[in-house]
C-alpha positions as CSV (number, residue, x, y, z in Angstrom):
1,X,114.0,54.6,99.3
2,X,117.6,53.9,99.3
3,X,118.6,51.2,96.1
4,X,120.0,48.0,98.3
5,X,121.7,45.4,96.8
6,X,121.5,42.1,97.8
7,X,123.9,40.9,94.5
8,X,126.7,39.1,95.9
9,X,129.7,39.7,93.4
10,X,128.4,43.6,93.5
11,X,128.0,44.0,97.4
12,X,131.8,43.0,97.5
13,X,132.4,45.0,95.0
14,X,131.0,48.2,97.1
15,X,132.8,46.4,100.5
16,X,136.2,47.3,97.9
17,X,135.2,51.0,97.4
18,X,134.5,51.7,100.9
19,X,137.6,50.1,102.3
20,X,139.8,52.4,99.5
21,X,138.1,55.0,100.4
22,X,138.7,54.6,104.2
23,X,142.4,53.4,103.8
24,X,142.7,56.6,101.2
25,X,141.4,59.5,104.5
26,X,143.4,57.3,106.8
27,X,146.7,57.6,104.9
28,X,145.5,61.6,104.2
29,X,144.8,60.8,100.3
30,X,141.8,62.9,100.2
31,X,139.9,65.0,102.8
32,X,137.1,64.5,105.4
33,X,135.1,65.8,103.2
34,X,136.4,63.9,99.9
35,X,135.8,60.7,102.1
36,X,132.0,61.6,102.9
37,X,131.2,62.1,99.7
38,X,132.7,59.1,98.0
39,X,131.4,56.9,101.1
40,X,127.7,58.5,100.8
41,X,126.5,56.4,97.7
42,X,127.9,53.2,98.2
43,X,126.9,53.2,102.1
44,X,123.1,53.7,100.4
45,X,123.6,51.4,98.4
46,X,124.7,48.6,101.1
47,X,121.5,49.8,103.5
48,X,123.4,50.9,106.2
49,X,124.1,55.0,105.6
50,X,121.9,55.6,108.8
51,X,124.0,53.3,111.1
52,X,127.6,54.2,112.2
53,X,129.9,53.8,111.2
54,X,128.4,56.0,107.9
55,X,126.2,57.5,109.6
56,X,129.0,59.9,110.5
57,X,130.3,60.3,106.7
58,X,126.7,60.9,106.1
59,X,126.4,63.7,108.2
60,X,129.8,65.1,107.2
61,X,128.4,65.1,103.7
62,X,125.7,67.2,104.6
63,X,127.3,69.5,106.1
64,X,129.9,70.2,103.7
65,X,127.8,70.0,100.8
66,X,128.3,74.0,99.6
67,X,132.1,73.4,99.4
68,X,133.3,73.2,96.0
69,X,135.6,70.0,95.5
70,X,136.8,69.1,91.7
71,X,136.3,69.7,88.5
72,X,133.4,72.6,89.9
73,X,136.7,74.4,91.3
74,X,137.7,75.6,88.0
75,X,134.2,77.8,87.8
76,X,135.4,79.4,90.9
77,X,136.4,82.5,91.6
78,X,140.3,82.4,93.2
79,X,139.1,84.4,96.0
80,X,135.9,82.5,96.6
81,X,138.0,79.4,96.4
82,X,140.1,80.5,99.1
83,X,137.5,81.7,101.3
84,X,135.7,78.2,100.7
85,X,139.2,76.6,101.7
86,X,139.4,78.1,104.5
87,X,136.2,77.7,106.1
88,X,136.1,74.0,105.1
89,X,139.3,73.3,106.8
90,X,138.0,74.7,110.1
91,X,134.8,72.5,109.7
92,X,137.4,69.6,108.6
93,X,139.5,69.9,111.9
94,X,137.0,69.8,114.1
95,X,135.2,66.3,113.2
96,X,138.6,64.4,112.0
97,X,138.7,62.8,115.0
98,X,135.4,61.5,114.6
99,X,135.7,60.7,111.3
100,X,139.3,59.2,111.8
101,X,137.3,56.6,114.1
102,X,134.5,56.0,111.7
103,X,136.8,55.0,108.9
104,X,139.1,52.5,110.9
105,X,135.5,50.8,111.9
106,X,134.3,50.9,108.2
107,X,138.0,48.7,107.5
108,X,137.1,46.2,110.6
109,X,133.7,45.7,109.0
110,X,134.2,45.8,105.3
111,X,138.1,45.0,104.9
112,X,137.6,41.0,104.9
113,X,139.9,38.7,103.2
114,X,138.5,36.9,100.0
């Protein structure tokens, strides 16, 4: 059972990571797959990683889950690494869209002034 928090100075706290993290993908910081898994957590931790718009992240996340990202790169065989790449750019290209939309609705929810 997911860990909610009903804390007030912490939920804001997670409303803050989620925002960065969607203004991050939006801007092409980090990847579709970069975004899933830093939005995963925190989403669980709000209660709402099985509504939209996480739902999608979610999803992403568990679909991308064999591709190495950070520090695990460096055990990584170069050629692995670009096969890995490769294949998780395909996967990548076809849900951006998607996930482009689910991260401008994660900013109208969670991006609230102060």
């Amino acid at each position: 059972m997911p860990r909610i928090h009903h804390d007030e100075p912490y939920r804001l706290e997670l409303h803050q990571q989620v925002v960065a993290t969607a203004r991050d993908f939006l801007v092409g910081n980090i990847s579709v797959t970069e975004a899933a898994r830093r939005l995963v957590g925190p989403a669980h931790e709000l209660g709402a990683a099985f509504e939209e718009p996480f739902l999608t992240f979610v999803g992403i996340d568990s679909e991308t889950d064999m591709f190495p990202l950070g520090e695990v790169r460096n055990n990584w065989n170069p050629d692995a690494l670009l096969r890995e790449d490769a294949e998780r750019e395909l996967y990548e290209a076809s849900v951006r869209e998607r996930a482009l939309e689910a991260a401008g609705e994660i900013l109208q929810r969670y991006d609230t002034p102060q």
